[in-house]
C-alpha positions in Angstrom: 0.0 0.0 0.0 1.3 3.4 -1.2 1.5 6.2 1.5 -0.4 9.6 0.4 2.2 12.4 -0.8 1.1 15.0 2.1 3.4 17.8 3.0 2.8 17.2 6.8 4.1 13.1 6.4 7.9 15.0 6.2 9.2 13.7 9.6 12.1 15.9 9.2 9.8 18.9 9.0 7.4 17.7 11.4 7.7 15.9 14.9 4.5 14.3 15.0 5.6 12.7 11.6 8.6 10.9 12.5 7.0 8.3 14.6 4.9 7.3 11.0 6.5 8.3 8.1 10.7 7.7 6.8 13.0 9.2 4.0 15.6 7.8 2.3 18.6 9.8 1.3 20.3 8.7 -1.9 24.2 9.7 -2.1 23.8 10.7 -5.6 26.0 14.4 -5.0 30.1 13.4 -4.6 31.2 17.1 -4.6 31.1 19.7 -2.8 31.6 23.5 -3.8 32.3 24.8 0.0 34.7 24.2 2.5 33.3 24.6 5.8 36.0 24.4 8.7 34.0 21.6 10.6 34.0 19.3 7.5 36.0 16.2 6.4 33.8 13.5 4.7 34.5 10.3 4.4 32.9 7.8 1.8 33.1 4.3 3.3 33.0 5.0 7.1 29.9 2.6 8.6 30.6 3.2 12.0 30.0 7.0 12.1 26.4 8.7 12.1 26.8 12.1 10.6 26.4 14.3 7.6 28.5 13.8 4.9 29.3 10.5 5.3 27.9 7.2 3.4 28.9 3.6 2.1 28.5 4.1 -1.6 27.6 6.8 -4.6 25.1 6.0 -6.5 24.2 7.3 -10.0 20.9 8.3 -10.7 19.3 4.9 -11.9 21.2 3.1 -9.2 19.4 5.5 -6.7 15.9 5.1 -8.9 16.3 1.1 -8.7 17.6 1.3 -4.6 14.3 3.4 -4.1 12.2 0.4 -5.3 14.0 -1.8 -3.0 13.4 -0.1 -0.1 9.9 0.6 -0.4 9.5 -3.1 -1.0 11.0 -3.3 2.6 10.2 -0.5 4.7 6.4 1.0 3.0 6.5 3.4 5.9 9.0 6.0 3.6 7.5 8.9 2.5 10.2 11.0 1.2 13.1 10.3 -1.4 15.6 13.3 -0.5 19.4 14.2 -1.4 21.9 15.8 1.3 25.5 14.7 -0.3 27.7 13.3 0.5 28.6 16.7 -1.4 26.5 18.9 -2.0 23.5 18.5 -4.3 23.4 21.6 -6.3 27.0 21.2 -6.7 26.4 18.3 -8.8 23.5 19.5 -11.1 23.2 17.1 -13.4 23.2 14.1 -11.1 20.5 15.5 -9.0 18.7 16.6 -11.2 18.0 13.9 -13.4 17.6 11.5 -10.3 14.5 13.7 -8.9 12.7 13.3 -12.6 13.5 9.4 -12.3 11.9 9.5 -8.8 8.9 11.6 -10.2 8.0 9.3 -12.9 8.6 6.0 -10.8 7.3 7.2 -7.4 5.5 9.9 -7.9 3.6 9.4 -4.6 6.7 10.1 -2.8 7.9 13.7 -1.1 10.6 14.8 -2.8 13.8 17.3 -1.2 16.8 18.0 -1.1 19.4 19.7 1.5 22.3 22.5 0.6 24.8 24.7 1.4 22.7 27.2 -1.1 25.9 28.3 -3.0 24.5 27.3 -6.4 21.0 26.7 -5.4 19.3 30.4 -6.9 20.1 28.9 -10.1 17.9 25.8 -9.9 14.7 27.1 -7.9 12.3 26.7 -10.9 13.9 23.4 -12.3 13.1 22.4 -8.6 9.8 23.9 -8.9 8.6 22.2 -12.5 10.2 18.8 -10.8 7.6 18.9 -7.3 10.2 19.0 -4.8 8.4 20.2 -1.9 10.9 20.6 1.2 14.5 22.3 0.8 16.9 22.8 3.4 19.1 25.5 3.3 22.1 25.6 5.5 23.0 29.3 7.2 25.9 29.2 9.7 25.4 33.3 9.6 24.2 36.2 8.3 27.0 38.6 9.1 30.3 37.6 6.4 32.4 38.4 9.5 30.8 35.5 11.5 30.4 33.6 7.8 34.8 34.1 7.2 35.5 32.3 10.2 33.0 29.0 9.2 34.3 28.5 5.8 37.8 28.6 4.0 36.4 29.5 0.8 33.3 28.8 -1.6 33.8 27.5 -5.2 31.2 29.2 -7.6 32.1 28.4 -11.8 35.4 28.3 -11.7 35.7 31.2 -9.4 37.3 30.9 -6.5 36.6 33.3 -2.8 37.9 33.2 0.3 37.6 35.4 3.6 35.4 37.9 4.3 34.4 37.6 0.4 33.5 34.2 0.2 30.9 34.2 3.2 29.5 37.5 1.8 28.9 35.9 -1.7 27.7 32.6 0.1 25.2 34.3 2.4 23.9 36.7 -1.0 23.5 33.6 -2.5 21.5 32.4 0.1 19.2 34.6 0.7 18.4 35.1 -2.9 17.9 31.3 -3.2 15.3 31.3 0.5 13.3 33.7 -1.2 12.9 32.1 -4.5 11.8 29.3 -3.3 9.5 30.9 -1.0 7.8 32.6 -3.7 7.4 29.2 -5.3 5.8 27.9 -2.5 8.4 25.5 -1.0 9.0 24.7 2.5 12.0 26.0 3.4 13.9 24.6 6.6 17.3 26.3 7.6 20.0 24.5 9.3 22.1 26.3 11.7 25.5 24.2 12.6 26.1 25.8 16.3 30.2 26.4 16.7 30.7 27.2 20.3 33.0 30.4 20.2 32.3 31.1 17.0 28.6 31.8 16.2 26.6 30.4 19.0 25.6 33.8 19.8 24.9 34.7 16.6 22.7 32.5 16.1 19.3 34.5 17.2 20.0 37.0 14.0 20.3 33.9 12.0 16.9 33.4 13.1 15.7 36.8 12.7 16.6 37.1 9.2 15.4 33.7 8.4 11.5 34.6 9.4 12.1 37.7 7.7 12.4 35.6 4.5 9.0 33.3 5.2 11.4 30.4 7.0 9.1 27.7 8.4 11.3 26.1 10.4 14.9 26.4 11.8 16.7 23.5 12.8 20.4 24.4 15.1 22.2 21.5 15.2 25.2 20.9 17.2 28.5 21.0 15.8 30.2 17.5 15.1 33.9 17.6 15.8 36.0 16.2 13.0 39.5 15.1 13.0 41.9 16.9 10.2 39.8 19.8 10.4 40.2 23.5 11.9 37.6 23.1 14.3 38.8 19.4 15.7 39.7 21.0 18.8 36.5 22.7 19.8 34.4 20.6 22.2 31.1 19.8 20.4 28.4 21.9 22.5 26.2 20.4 25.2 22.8 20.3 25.9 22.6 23.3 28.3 24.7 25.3 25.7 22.1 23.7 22.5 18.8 24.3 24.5 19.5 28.2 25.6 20.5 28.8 21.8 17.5 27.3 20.4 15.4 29.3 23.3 17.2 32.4 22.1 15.9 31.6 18.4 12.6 30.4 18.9 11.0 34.1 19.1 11.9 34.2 16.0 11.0 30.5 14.7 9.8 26.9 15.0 12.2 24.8 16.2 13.6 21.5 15.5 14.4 19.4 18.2 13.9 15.9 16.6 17.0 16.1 14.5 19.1 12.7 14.5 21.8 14.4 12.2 21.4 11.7 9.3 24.3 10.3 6.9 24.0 11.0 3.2 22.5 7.4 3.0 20.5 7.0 6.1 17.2 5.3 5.5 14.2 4.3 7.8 11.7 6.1 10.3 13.9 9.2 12.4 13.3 7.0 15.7 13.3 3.2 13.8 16.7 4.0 11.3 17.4 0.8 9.2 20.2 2.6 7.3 22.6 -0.9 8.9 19.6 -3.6 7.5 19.8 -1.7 4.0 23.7 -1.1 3.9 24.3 -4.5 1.5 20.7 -3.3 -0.8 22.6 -0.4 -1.0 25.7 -1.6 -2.1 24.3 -4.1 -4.3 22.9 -1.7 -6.3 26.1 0.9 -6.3 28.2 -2.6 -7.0 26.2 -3.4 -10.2 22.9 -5.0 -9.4 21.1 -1.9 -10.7 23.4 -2.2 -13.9 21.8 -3.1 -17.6 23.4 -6.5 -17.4 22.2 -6.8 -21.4 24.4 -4.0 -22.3 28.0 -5.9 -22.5 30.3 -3.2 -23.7 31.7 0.1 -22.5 32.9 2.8 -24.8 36.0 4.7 -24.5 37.0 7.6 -25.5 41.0 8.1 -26.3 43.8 9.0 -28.7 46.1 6.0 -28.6 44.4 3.3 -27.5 46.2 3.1 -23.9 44.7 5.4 -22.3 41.5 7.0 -21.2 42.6 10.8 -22.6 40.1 12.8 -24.4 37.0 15.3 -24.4 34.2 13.4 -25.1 33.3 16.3 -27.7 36.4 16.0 -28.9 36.2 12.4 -30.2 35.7 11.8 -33.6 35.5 7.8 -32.6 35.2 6.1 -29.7 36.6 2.5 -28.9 34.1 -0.7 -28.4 35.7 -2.7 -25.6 34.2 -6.2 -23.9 35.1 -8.4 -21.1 36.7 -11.7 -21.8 37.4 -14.5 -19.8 41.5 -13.4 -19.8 40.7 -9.4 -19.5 39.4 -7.0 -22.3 39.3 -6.9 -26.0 39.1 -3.8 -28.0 35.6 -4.8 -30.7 35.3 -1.9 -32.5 35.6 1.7 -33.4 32.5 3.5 -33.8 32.3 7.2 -35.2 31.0 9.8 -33.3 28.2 12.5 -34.7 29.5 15.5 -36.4 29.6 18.8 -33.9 26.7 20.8 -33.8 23.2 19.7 -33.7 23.0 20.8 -30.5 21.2 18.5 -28.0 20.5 15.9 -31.4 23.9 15.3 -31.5 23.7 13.4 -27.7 20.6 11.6 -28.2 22.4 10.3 -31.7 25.3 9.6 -29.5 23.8 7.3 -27.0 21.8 5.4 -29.9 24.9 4.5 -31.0 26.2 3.1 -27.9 22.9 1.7 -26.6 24.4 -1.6 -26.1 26.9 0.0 -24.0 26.6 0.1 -20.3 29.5 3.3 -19.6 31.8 5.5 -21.6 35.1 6.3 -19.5 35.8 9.6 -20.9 38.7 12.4 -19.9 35.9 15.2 -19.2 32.5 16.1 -20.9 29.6 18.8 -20.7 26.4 18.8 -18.6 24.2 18.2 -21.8 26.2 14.9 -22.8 26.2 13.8 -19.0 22.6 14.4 -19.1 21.4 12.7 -22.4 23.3 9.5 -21.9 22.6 9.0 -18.0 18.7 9.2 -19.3 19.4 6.6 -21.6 21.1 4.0 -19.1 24.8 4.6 -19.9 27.4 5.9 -17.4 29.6 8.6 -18.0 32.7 7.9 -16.2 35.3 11.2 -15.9 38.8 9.9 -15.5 42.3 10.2 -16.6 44.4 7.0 -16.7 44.7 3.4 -18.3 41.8 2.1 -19.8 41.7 -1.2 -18.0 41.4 0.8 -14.7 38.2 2.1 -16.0 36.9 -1.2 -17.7 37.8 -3.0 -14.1 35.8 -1.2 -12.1 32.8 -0.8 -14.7 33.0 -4.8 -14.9 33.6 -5.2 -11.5 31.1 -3.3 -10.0 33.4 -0.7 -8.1 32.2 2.7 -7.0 33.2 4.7 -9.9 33.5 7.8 -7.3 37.2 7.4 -7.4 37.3 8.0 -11.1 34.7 11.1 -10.8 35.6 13.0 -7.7 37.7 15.8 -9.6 34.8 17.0 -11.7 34.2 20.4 -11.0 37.3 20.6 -9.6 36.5 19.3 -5.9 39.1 16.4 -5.1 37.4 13.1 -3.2 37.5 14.2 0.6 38.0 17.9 0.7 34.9 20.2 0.8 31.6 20.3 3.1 29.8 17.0 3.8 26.8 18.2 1.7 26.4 21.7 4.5 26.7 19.7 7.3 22.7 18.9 7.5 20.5 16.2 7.1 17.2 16.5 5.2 
């Protein structure tokens, strides 16, 4: 039996919910475009319950087909959201095209997401058009001299800012992104990560300004301290210190107090989590189970033969490689569509290769990425030897070790998603 999509069956977003109603979080988003000084993620840690951290990346049919598996298993979910590991908005495509999957599949489901809101203006109406309902934005502050001392810089394009710059242009974007989706009729939940020292006191104005802006809900969470990080040596705060900041705020908004600060994969009711029982459906369907098995080849784009080296718009031809008993055999070249066409020119692409389950390529645009990950085949960004690629495509690896540097954000720097749950 399906669950009604009802705005109050969010458990994150309301208390008398979470006893009822679950989410899933699918760790479709590997980077990040923040650093935030309380941060260091790590992919494959099961023992640690925190933002920013899960067991597996999954692409956006992996997380489609892992949605279906859980419902079969826990009917009680309600919500399909994305909080990272990275953050979502950071990795456009992926999240994207993973909430339409959703959409079409489960279409009874709630759909969110959670962000640092660096990139997020940008997105609000694709957001919109899509149904998700429930966004989280993350605000640590609302003055950039509070902001500098949180973050070590924020990556927007291929712009770089630090300082006092960087938390002025995050908070902008921030509050530009609150409003649009306000006006859009979203419900908007603002984390507030509470560094003792730091912005603890701060956080009332946070609150303030967040009402201001139609805000239905502010959640302060405490600060976990993370090892390798600026802020490893600040004690996380206590209850005394959480309760008279949220007391503080609460003139100004709703509080969360039911907040379990959930991994990037958790799964299950807020007070009955099964994210441990689903950890092998999980990595069954990052390892391959989710995979067209009927698609035998993978298509590689490269100059000499060796290595995996070239633009995927660059390639005139692309390699045909298979798995043999022994290793891999090259099949066959195929030619690639003339440039221009536009969008055409994709869609020709992946009929081409429709019997191929990835392309390892050495970089490729959003359109590309887009077009082929709707038609079943995986773009894998890497640089290196083409059996490195073809193992872990036939193998079933995460192929999060080939694709952390797009967008220039290396595997295990940058904010665990903004340090929130959904």
């Amino acid at each position: 039996m399906k669950l009604l999509r009802h705005p109050d069956h969010h458990p994150c977003f309301n208390a008398d919910a979470k006893g009822h109603f679950g989410r899933v979080h699918l760790p479709v988003a590997a980077s990040c475009n923040i650093k935030c000084n309380y941060c260091n993620r790590k992919y494959d840690c099961v023992n640690e319950s925190r933002p920013g951290v899960t067991s597996a990346i999954l692409s956006p049919a992996q997380a489609a087909a892992y949605v279906g598996k859980v419902l079969e298993k826990e009917p009680r979910i309600s919500v399909a959201g994305i909080a990272g590991p990275g953050d979502p908005m950071a990795n456009p495509v992926e999240t994207l095209q993973t909430l339409r999957l959703l959409k079409n599949r489960f279409p009874h489901l709630l759909f969110c997401l959670s962000t640092n809101g660096l990139a997020l203006p940008d997105y609000v109406d694709e957001l919109a058009d899509i149904g998700v309902s429930h966004v989280t934005v993350t605000v640590n502050a609302v003055d950039p001299d509070v902001g500098q001392r949180i973050y070590s810089w924020v990556r927007h394009g291929k712009v770089i800012r630090r300082g006092r710059a960087g938390a002025e242009f995050l908070l902008d974007r921030q509050l530009a992104a609150i409003s649009a989706l306000k006006s859009r009729g979203i419900t908007v939940k603002v984390n507030t990560i509470v560094v003792p020292g730091v912005n603890d006191d701060h956080v009332p104005e946070v609150a303030r300004t967040a009402a201001e802006l139609g805000v239905d809900i502010l959640n302060c969470m405490p600060m976990y301290p993370n090892k390798d990080t600026p802020f490893e040596a600040i004690q996380e705060p206590d209850a005394d210190l959480m309760e008279r900041v949220r007391l503080e705020a609460e003139p100004h908004l709703p509080q969360m107090r039911h907040c379990t600060r959930c991994r990037a994969d958790a799964v299950g009711l807020l007070d009955d989590d099964r994210t441990d029982a689903m950890r092998g459906c999980l990595a069954d369907c990052a390892t391959g189970a989710s995979r067209n098995a009927g698609k035998p080849y993978v298509a590689v784009a490269t100059i000499e033969g060796i290595l995996v080296n070239l633009h995927l718009g660059e390639a005139a031809k692309l390699q045909i490689w298979s798995k043999t008993g022994d290793g891999f055999r090259m099949v066959e070249e195929r030619f690639a569509p003339e440039p221009g066409g536009g969008i055409n020119r994709w869609k020709e692409l992946a009929e081409t290769l429709r019997d191929c389950r990835a392309v390892l390529v050495g970089g490729i645009g959003d359109n590309p990425r887009r077009v082929l990950l709707e038609h079943g085949i995986e773009p894998v960004v890497m640089n290196g030897f083409i059996n490195m690629g073809l193992e872990a495509v036939y193998q079933g690896r995460s192929l999060s070790e080939f694709k952390a540097r797009r967008n220039g954000c290396a595997k295990g720097c940058g904010c665990g998603g903004d340090g929130s749950g959904c």
